[in-house]
N, C-alpha and C positions, 0 to 999 in steps of 0.2 A: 092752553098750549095748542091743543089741535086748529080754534079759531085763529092765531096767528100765524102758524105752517100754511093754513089755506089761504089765507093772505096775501102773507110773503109767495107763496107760488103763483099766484093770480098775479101779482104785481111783474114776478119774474117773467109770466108767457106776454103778459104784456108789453113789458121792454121789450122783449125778442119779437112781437110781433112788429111793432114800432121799427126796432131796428135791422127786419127781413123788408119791408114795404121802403124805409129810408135809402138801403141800398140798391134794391130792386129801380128806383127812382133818379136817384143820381146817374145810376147806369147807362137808364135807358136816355136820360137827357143829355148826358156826353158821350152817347154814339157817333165818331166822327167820319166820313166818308171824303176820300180822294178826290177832287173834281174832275169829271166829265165832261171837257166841253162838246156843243152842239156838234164839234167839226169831228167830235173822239166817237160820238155814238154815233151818227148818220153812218161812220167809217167802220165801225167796229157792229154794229147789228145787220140781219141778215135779211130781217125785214122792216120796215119804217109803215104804219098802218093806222089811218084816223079811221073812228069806227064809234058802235053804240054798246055799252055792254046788254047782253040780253040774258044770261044767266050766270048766279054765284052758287056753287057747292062748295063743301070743304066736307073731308073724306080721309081715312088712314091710309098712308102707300102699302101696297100688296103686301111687304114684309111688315104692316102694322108698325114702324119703325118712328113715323113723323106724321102730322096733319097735315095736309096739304089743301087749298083753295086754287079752285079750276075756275076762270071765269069764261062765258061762249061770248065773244066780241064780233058782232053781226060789221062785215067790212062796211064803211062808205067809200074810202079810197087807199089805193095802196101806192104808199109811193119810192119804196124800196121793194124788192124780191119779187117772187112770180108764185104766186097766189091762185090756185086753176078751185077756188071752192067760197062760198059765199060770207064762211065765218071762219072760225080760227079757237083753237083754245089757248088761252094762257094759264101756266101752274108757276105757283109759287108756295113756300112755304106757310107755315101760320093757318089758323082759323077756327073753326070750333064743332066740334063734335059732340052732340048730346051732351052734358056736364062738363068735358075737357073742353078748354083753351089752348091754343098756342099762338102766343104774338111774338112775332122776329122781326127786333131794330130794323129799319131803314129798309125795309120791303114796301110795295107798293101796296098801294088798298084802293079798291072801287067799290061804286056802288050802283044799285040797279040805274038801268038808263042813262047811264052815265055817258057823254061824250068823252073819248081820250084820243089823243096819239101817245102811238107808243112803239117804241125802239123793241124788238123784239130778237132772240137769237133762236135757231132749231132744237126741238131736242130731239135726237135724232135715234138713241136706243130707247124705245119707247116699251121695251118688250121688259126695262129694266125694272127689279123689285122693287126700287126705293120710288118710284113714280107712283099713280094713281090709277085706281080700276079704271077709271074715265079715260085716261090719255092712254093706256093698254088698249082697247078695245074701240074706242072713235075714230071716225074717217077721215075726222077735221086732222088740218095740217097741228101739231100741238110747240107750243114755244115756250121759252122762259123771257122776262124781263129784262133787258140787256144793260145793265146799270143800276140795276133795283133800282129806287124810289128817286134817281134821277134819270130815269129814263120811260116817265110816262107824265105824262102833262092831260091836265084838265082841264076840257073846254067850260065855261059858263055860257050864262042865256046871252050876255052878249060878246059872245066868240072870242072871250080871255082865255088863253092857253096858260095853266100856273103848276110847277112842279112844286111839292111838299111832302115832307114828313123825310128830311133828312137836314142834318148836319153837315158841313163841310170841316174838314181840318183846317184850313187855311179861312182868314179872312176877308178873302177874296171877294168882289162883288160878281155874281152872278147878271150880266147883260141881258140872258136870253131865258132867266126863271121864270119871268111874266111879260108878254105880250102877247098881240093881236094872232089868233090863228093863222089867217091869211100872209101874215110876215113870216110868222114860224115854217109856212109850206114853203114861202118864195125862199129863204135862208135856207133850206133842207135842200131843196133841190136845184139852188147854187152851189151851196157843199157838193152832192152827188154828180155835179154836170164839171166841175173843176178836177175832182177826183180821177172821171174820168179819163178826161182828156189827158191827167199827169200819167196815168198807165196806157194809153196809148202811146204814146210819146215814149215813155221808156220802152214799148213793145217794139217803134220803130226805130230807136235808138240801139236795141239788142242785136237790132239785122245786122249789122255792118260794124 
């Protein structure tokens, strides 16, 4: 009797592992996100910034609440915001601490040396607990991901800009997911020179 009972419980942790790992899985594969187009994020981030990553931590926020990965993205060029320092931090959620993990759908991931652009927003109470020792106490300007994980593209060796690791709701074909870096700059900063001008225009429209 007792070799049956231990049996049947092994079998039972079994199912239930099976079926924690099954929906943990589905889950994470119909994670679906809004689309962003190129004209939404150029418009909606505070800064736009192609660069190298040059270092990855992940560290608990002050209140030990969440994990957090800080990555140091050494500038090559900025082509939104105004930028008076030579790197920059990005924080996003996820990552791993000694024995803990924490992976969060449709966040961005980098890796050492990595070429990116990436759309990026201020965070601006940096004093705040749920944030990171690192971005508490850094000089560097510190930001979030403006779009999560459609809002940062990967350069390869030969100068393919490619967004990934998200879903979209819609079936929609993404145009601007993979191309040539050099196109991605020219399109960015058509966006930014049209946007422009439409707020000027409405600025001189407002006189009168």
């Amino acid at each position: 009797m007792l070799v049956r009972q231990k049996r049947k419980l092994f079998t039972l942790r079994l199912f239930l592992t099976f079926f924690i790992l099954f929906f943990f899985v589905c889950n994470f594969n119909h994670a679906l996100m809004i689309k962003l187009s190129l004209k939404k994020l150029c418009i909606g981030a505070d800064a736009i910034i192609f660069g190298e990553v040059k270092e990855i931590q992940s560290q608990w926020s002050l209140d030990g609440s969440i994990i957090l990965t800080i990555v140091t993205l050494q500038i090559h060029e900025t082509l939104k915001g105004k930028i008076y320092t030579d790197q920059v931090l990005i924080q996003y959620p996820g990552g791993e601490v000694g024995d803990l993990a924490l992976q969060v759908e449709d966040t961005p991931s980098f890796r050492m040396d990595e070429e990116v652009l990436v759309f990026l927003k201020f965070i601006k109470n940096v004093k705040n607990i749920k944030h990171s020792p690192v971005i508490a106490l850094s000089i560097f300007q510190p930001f979030s991901v403006f779009g999560a994980a459609q809002g940062k593209y990967s350069i390869d060796s030969r100068g393919i800009a490619r967004k990934n690791g998200y879903t979209l709701v819609s079936k929609e074909k993404e145009s601007d997911r993979s191309l040539h870096l050099s196109n991605l700059k020219a399109k960015i900063r058509n966006f930014l020179q049209n946007n422009s001008k439409k707020r000027e225009k409405a600025c001189e429209e407002s006189k009168y």
